[in-house]
C-alpha positions in Angstrom: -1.3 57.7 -81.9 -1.7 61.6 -81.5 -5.1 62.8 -81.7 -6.6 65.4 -84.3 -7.1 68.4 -82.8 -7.6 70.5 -85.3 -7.9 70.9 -89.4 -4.4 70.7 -90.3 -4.2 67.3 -88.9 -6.8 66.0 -90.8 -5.2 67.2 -94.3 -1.7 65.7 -92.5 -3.7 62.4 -92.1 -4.9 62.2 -95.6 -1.2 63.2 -97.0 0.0 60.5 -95.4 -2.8 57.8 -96.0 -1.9 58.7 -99.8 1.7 58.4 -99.0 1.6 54.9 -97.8 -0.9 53.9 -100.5 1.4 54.9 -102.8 4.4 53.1 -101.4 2.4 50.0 -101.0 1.4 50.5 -104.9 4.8 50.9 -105.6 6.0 47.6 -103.9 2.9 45.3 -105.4 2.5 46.7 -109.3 5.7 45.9 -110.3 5.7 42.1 -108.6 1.9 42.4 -110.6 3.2 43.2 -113.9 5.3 40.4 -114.1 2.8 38.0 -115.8 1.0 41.0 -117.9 1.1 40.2 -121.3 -0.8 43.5 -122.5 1.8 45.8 -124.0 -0.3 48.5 -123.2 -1.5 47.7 -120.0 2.5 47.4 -118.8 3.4 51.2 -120.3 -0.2 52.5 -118.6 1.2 50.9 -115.6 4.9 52.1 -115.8 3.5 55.2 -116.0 1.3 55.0 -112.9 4.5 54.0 -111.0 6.2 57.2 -111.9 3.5 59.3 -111.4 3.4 57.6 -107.3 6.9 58.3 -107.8 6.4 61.7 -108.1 3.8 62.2 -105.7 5.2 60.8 -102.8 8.1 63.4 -103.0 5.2 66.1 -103.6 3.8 64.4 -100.2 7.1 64.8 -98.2 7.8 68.3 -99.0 4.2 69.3 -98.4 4.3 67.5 -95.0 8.1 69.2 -93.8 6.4 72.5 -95.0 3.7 72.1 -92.9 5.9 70.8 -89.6 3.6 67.4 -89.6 4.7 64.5 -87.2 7.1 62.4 -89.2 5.3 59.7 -87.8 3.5 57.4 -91.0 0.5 55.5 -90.5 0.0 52.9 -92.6 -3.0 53.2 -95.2 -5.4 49.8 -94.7 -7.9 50.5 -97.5 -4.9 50.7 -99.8 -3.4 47.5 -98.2 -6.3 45.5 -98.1 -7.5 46.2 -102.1 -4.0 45.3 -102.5 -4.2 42.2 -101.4 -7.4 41.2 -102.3 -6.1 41.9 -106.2 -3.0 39.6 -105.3 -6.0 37.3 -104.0 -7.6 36.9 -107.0 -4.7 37.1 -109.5 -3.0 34.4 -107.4 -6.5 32.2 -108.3 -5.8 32.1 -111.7 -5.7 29.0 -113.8 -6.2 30.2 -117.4 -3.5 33.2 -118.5 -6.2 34.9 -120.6 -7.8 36.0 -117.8 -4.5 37.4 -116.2 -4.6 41.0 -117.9 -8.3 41.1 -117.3 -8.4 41.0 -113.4 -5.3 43.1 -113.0 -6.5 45.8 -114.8 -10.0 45.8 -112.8 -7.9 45.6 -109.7 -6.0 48.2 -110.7 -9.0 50.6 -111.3 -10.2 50.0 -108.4 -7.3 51.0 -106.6 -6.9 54.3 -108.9 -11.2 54.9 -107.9 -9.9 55.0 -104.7 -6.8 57.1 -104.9 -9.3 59.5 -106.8 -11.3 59.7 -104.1 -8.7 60.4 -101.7 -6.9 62.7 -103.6 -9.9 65.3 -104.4 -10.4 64.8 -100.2 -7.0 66.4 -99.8 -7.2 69.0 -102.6 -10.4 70.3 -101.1 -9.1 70.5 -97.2 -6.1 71.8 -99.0 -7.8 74.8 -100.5 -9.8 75.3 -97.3 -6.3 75.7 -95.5 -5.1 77.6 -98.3 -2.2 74.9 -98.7 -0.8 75.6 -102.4 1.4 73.1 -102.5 -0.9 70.5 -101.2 -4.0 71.3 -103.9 -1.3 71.7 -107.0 -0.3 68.4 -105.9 -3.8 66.3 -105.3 -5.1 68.4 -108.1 -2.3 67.1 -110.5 -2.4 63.4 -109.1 -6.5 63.7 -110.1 -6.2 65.1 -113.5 -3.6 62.0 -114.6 -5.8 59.7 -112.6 -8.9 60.7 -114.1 -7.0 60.4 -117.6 -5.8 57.1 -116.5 -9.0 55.3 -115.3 -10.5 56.6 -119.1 -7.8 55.0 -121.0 -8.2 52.0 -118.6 -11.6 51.4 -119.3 -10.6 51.6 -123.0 -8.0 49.6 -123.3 -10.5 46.8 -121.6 -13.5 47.3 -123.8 -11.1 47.6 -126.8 -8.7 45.2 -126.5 -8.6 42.8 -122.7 -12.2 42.1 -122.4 -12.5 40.9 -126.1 -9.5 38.8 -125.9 -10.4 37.5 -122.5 -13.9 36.3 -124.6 -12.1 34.9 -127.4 -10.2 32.8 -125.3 -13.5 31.7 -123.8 -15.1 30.4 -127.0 -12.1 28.7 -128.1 -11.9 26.7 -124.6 -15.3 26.2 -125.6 -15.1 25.2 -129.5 -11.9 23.1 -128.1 -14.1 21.1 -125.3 -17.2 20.7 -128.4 -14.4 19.2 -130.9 -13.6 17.0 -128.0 -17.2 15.8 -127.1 -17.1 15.0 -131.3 -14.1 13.2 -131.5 -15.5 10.7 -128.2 -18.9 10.7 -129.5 -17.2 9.0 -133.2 -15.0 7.0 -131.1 -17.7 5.4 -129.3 -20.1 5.0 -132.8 -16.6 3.3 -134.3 -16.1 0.7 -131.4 -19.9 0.0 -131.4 -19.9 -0.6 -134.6 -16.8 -3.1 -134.4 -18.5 -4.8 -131.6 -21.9 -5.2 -134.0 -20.1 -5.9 -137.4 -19.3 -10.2 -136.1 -23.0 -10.2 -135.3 -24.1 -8.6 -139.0 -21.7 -11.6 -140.7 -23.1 -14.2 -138.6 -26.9 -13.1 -139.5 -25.7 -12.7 -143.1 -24.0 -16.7 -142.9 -26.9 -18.5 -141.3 -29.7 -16.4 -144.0 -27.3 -17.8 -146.7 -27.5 -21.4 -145.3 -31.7 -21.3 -144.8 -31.4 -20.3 -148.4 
């Protein structure tokens, strides 16, 4: 691996850390989306795969303009919240909870690509790279919009839903516990109702 020798090498290193974030995004959301049952959360997250779409071609062009290596190092922060999302999702046992952690995951992802991206819009404007900072500054303005309506739709609508699926398990389980508790009262009471009629036939013979 070349070394950085200079400041243009550092912006070409964060281009292409974005670059392969966004191709490893691309590969794992739609795989993700599969068990979504949020109609929202699967157009928020269509959307976010054309935007990477997008971006990636922004990347290449800005990359040939600037004669980078075409060499492409693969982005391990990306890869490895990637995972741990697929991790957790993969854990899973009750579907209620499915839209929940997916959408976390995915904000934590987009928090990172934030990050990332105002990195490269500000070496960008350093190195007076237009193309660069009209690109990062674009992919920070829908991500910024995206991580609001994110954390919307999951006060709104996923985190209350995940909760109501909670207490229903939970009303479910208490109805349970009732129904055992008047089985066991019935049978106990079967068991004790020969004893009752043989008290009640030897009172009526010492009468």
């Amino acid at each position: 691996m070349p070394n950085l020798s200079s400041a243009q090498d550092v912006l070409s290193m964060e281009l292409k850390e974005i670059h392969s974030a966004e191709r490893q995004l691309s590969q794992a959301l739609p795989r993700l989306l599969k068990k979504a049952s949020s109609e929202r959360l699967r157009e928020m997250l269509d959307e976010r795969l054309e935007q990477g779409a997008n971006l990636i071609e922004q990347i290449d062009e800005v990359l040939s303009d600037m004669e980078a290596p075409k060499a492409r190092q693969k982005n391990i922060a990306a890869e490895g919240l990637i995972e741990d999302a697929t991790h957790h999702l993969e854990q899973i046992g009750d579907e209620t909870l499915y839209d929940p952690v997916l959408l976390a995951a995915v904000q934590k992802v987009e928090h990172y690509c934030i990050a990332a991206w105002g990195t490269a819009a500000s070496l960008g404007r350093l190195l007076e790279e237009k193309k660069a900072v009209q690109a990062m500054e674009e992919a920070l303005e829908a991500g910024k919009r995206l991580d609001e309506e994110l954390t919307k739709l999951a006060e709104e609508e996923i985190n209350p839903t995940m909760l109501e699926g909670a207490e229903d398990e939970d009303e479910d389980e208490e109805d349970s516990e009732d129904d055992e508790e008047g089985e066991e009262t019935e049978a106990k009471e079967a068991k004790e109702q020969p004893r009752k009629k043989a008290k009640a036939a030897t009172s009526r013979r010492k009468k």
